[in-house]
C-alpha positions as CSV (number, residue, x, y, z in Angstrom):
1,X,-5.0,-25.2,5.7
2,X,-2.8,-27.1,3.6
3,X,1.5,-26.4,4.7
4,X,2.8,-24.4,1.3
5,X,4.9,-26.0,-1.2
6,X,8.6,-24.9,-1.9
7,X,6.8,-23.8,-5.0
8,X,4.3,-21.5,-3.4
9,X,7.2,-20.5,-1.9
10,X,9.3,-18.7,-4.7
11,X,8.5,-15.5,-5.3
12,X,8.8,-14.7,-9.5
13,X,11.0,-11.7,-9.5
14,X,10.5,-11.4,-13.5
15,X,6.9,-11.5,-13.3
16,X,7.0,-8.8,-10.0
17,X,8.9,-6.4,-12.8
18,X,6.7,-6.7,-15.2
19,X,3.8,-5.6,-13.1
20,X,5.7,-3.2,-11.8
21,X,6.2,-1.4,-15.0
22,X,3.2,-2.0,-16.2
23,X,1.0,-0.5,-12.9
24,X,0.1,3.1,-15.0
25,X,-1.8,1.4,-17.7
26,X,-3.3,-1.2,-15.2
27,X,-4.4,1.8,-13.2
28,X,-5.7,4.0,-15.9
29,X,-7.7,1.0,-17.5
30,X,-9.1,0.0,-14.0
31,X,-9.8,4.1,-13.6
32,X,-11.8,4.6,-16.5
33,X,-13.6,1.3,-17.0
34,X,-14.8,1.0,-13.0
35,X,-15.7,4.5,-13.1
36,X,-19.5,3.6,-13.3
37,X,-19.5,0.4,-10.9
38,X,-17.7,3.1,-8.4
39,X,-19.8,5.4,-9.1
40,X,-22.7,3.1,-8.2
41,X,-21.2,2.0,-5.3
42,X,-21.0,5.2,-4.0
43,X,-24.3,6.1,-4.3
44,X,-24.9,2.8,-2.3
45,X,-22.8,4.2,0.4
46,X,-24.8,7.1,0.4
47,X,-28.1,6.0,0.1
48,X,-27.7,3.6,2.7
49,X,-26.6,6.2,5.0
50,X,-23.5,4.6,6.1
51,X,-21.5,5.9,8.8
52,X,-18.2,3.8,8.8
53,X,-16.6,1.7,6.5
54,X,-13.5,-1.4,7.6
55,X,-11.5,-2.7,5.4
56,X,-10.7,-6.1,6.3
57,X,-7.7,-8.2,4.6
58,X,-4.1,-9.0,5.2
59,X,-0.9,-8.3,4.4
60,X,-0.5,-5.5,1.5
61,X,-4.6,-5.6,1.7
62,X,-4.6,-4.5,5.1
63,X,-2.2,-2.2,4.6
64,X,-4.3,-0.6,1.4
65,X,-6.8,0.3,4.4
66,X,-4.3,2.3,6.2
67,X,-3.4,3.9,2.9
68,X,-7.0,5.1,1.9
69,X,-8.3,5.9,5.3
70,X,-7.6,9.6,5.0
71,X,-9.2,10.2,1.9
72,X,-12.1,9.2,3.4
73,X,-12.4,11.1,6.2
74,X,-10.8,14.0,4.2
75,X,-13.3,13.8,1.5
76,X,-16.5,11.4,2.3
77,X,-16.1,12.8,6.0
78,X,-16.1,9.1,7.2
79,X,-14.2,6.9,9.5
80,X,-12.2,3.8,7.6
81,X,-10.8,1.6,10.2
82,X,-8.3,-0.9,8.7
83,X,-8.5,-4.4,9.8
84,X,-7.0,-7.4,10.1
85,X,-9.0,-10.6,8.5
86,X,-8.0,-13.6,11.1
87,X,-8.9,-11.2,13.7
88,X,-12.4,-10.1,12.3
89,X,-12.8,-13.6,11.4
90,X,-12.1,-14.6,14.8
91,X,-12.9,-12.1,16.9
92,X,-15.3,-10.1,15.4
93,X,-16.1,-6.5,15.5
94,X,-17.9,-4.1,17.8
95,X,-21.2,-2.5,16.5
96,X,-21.2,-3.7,13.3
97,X,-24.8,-2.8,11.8
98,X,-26.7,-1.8,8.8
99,X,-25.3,1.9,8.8
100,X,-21.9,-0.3,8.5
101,X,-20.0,-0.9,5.7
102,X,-17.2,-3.7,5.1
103,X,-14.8,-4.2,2.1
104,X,-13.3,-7.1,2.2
105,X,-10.1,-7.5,-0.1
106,X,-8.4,-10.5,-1.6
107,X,-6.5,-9.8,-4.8
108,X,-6.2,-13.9,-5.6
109,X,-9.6,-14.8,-4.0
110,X,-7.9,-18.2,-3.2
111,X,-8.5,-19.7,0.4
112,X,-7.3,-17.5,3.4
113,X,-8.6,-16.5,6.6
114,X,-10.1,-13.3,3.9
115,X,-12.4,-15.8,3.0
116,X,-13.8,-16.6,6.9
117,X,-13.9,-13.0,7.6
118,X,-15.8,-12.9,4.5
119,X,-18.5,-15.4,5.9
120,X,-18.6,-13.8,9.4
121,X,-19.1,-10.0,7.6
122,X,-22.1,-11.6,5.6
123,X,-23.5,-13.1,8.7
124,X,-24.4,-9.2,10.0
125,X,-26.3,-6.2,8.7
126,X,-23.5,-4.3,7.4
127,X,-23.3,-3.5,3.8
128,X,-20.5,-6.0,2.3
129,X,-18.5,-4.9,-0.6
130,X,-15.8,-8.0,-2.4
131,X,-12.9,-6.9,-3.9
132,X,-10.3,-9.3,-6.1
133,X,-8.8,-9.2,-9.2
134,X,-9.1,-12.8,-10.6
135,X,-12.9,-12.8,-12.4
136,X,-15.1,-16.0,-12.2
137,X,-17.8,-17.4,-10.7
138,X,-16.1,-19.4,-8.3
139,X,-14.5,-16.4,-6.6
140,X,-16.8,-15.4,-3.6
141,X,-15.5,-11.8,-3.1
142,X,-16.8,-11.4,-5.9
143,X,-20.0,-13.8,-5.9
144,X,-21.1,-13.1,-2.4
145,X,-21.3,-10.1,-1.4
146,X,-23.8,-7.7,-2.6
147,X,-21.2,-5.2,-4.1
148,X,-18.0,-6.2,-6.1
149,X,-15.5,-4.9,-7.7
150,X,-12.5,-6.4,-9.7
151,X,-9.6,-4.1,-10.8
152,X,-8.2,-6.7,-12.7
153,X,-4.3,-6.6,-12.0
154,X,-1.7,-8.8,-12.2
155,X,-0.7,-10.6,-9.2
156,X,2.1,-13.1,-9.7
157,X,5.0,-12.0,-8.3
158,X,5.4,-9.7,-5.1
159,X,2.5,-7.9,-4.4
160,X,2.9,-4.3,-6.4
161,X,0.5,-3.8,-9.0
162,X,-2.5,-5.3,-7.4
163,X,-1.7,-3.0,-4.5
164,X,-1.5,-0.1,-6.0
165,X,-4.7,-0.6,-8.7
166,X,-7.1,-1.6,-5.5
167,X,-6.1,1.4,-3.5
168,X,-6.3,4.0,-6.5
169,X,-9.5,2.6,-6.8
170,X,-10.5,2.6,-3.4
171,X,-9.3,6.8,-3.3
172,X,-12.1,7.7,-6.3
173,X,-14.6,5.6,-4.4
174,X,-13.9,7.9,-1.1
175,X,-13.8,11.4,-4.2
176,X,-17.1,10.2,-5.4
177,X,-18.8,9.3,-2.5
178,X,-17.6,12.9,-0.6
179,X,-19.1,14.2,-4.3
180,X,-22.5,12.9,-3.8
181,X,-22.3,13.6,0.3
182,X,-21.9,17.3,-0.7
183,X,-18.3,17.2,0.7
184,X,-16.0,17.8,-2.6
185,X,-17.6,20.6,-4.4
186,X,-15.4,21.1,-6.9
187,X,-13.1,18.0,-9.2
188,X,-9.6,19.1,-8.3
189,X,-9.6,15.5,-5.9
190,X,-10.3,13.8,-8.9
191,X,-8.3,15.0,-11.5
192,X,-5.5,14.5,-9.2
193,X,-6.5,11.3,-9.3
194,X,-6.9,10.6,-12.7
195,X,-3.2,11.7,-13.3
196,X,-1.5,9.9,-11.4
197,X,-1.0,7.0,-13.9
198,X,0.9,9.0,-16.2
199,X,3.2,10.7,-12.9
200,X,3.7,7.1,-12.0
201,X,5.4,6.4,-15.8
202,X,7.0,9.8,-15.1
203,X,8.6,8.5,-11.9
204,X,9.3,5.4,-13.6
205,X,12.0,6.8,-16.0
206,X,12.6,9.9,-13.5
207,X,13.8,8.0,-10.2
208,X,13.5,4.2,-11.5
209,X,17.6,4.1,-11.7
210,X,18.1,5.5,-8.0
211,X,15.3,3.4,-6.5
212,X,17.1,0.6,-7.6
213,X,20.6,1.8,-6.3
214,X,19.1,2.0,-3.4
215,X,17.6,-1.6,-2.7
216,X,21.1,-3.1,-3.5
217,X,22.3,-1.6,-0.7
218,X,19.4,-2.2,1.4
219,X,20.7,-5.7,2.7
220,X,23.7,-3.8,4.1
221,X,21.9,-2.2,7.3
222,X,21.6,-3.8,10.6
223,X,18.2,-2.3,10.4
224,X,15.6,-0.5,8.2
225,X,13.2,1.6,9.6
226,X,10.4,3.2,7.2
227,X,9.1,6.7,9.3
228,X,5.4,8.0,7.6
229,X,2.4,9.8,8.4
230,X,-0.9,10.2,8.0
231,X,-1.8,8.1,5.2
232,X,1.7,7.0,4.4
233,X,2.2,5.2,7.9
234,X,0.4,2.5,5.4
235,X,2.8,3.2,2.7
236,X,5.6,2.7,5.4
237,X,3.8,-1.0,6.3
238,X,3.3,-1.7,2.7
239,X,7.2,-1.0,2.2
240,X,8.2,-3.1,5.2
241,X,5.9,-6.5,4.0
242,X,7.4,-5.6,0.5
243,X,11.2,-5.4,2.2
244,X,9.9,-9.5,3.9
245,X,8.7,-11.0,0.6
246,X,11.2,-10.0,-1.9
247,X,14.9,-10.1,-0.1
248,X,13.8,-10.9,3.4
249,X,14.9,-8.1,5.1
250,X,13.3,-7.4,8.2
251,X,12.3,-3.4,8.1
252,X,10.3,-1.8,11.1
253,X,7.4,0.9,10.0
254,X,7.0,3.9,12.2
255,X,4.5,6.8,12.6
256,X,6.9,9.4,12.9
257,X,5.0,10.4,16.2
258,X,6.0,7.1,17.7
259,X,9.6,6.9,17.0
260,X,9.8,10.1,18.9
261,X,7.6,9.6,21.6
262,X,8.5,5.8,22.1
263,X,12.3,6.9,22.6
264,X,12.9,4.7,19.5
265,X,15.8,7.2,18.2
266,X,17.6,6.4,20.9
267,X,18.3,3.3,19.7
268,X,19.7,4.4,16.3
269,X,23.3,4.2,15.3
270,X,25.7,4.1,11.8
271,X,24.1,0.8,11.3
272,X,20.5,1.7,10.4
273,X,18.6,3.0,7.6
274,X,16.2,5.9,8.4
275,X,13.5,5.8,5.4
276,X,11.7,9.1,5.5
277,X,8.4,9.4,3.8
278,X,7.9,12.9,3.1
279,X,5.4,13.9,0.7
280,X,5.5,17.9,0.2
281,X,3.5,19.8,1.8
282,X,2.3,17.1,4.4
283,X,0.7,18.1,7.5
284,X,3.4,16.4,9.6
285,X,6.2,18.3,7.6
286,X,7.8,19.5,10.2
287,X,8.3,16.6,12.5
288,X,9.3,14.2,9.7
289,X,12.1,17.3,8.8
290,X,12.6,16.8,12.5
291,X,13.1,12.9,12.0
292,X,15.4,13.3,9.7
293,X,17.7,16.0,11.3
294,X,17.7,13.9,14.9
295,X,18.2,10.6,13.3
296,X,21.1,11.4,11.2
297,X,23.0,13.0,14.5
298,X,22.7,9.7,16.0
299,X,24.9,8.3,12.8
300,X,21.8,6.7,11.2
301,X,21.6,6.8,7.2
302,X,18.8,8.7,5.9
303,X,17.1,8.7,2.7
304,X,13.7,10.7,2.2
305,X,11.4,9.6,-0.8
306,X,8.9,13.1,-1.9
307,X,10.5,16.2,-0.9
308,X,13.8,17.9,-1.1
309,X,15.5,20.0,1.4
310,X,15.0,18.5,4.8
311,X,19.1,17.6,4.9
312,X,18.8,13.7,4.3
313,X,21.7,12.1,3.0
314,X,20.1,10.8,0.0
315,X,16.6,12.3,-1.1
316,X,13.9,11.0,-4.2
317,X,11.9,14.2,-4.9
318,X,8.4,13.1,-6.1
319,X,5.8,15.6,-8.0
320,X,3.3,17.6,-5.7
321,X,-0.5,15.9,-5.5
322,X,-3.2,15.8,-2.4
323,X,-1.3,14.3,0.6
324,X,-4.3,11.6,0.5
325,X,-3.0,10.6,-2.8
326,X,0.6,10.4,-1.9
327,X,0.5,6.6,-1.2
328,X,0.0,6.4,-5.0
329,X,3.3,8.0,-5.9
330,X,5.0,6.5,-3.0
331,X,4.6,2.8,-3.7
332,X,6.2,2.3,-7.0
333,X,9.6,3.6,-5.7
334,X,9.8,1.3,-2.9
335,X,8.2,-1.4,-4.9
336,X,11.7,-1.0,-7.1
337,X,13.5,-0.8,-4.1
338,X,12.4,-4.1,-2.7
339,X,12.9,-6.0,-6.2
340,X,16.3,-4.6,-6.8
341,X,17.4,-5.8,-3.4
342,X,15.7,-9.2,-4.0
343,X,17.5,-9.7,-7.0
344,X,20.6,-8.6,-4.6
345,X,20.2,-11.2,-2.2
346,X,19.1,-14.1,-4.4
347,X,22.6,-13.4,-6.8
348,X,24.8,-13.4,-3.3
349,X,25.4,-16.7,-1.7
350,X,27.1,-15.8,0.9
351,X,24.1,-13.8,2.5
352,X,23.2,-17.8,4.6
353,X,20.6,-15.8,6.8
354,X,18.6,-15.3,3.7
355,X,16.3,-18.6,3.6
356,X,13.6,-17.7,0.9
357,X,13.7,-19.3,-2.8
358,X,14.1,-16.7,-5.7
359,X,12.9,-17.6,-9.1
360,X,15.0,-16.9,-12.4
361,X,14.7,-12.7,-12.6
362,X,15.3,-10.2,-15.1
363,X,18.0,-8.1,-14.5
364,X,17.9,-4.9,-17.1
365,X,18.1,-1.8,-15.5
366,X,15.2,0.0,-15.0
């Protein structure tokens, strides 16, 4: 593979913005004009009698898998295991048959080790599915494969909008599968769903100012730690590559199990940033209220994005929906957060630890 440019290495903070703010009418459009070709899909799932789905990509893709694998086994009643492309690619994966499914996902469909895992997953039985945003012929994830599906976001600057299309996408293919399975007998799931676009533009002029306060003082900590569970241990990775490709900070993402059971409190002092992901009513409530009260005795700084009440120092409240949906409202917070402090770090110079190239940025407040 060819070494990147210091072109390919600038990340377009304007264009990152602008897909930001324009995620709810990317994800209603993609909502109502894929409804059939998920649909479809679904009833290939089903027909086929498959028993396990893996998403395979990398990066924000990857993450997406940990994101949506909840709703699947919430409402299809299947197993999603998330996985990493190079290591499919090069490794394979165990008992992958016809009652198998794999979605690939590759938002640019440019050359990536997406694309060899791509070849290897079409080399088996298992059903293969594409999934990439740029249309054409000469894309194979969507060529290839006997299933495809193109969202058609916008992809330029850090990866937001594509992230957050693909996975709404991905939760009312898990909805309509459960539907057909016999699993979601009733449409609450998806008019949850269907919502959430005009939530996210809700959140947008709701919280939009304060997530940005907050990324400018993100590259201030010694450390970030991003503390989720259930689905949002995805949202926490998502956050954590967003943190590394817009202002280069170097954030750690927790289950909240593991920072308690790995003794990883312990390490926390007045230098860190405790990022709580606490959606309301999540399953894990208690122990993330838990997180919060032990890690700001040990002088941490805590934030919590969702709820209100569980004594952080700073909270975002976000509306109520099905915890297997709260990735959804989750990711366009943090998605500010990360642009704000990238536009923090590219306009101070005297940050030398910060090596990565920012392009010319917008900088209205949200």
């Amino acid at each position: 593979m060819a070494t990147p440019t210091e072109a390919d290495r600038i990340m377009p903070l304007d264009a990152t913005r602008d897909e930001i703010d324009g995620t709810p009418a990317a994800m209603s459009r993609a909502l109502e004009a894929l409804a059939p070709s998920v649909q479809d899909l679904a009833t290939a799932l089903a027909l086929r009698r498959i028993a396990r789905v893996a998403i395979i990509g990398s990066g924000d893709s990857l993450a997406v898998g940990m994101m949506a694998a909840g709703a699947f086994a919430q409402f299809a009643r299947r197993q999603l295991d998330a996985v990493q492309a190079y290591e499919f690619a090069t490794y394979g994966y165990p008992d992958f048959g016809g009652d198998r499914a794999a979605i690939l996902i590759s938002s640019s469909g440019r050359p990536s080790p997406v694309r060899d895992a791509l070849t290897r997953a079409l080399t088996g039985d298992a059903f293969v599915i594409g999934v990439s945003d740029r249309a054409g012929r000469d894309n194979p994830f969507l060529s290839r494969p006997a299933f495809s599906l193109c969202p058609g976001a916008a992809k330029r600057g850090m990866p937001t909008q594509s992230t957050s299309v693909t996975l709404a996408l991905l939760l009312r293919l898990s909805i309509e599968w459960g539907q057909i399975l016999g699993h979601v007998i009733d449409g609450t799931a998806l008019e949850e769903l269907l919502i959430v676009p005009k939530r996210l533009a809700f959140i947008a002029q709701a919280q939009g100012k304060a997530a940005s306060a907050i990324g400018v003082a993100l590259g201030d900590w010694r450390r970030i730690h991003i503390v989720g569970a259930g689905p949002n241990v995805g949202t926490a990775e998502a956050a954590a590559l967003l943190f590394a490709a817009g202002p280069g900070l170097a954030a750690v993402a927790h289950s909240v199990e593991e920072i308690h059971h790995a003794l990883k409190l312990a390490t926390l002092g007045n230098g860190d940033l405790v990022l709580v992901l606490a959606p309301r009513e999540a399953r894990a409530e208690r122990l993330l209220a838990e997180t919060v009260g032990a890690a700001g005795k040990r002088g941490a700084h805590v934030i919590v994005l969702g709820t209100s009440g569980l004594g952080g120092a700073a909270e975002i409240p976000l509306p109520r929906t099905l915890e297997a949906l709260s990735p959804l409202l989750m990711l366009p917070v943090l998605q500010r957060m990360a642009l704000s402090a990238a536009l923090s770090v590219a306009d101070n110079a005297t940050l030398s630890f910060r090596t990565r190239p920012f392009a010319s940025s917008y900088r209205a407040e949200w």
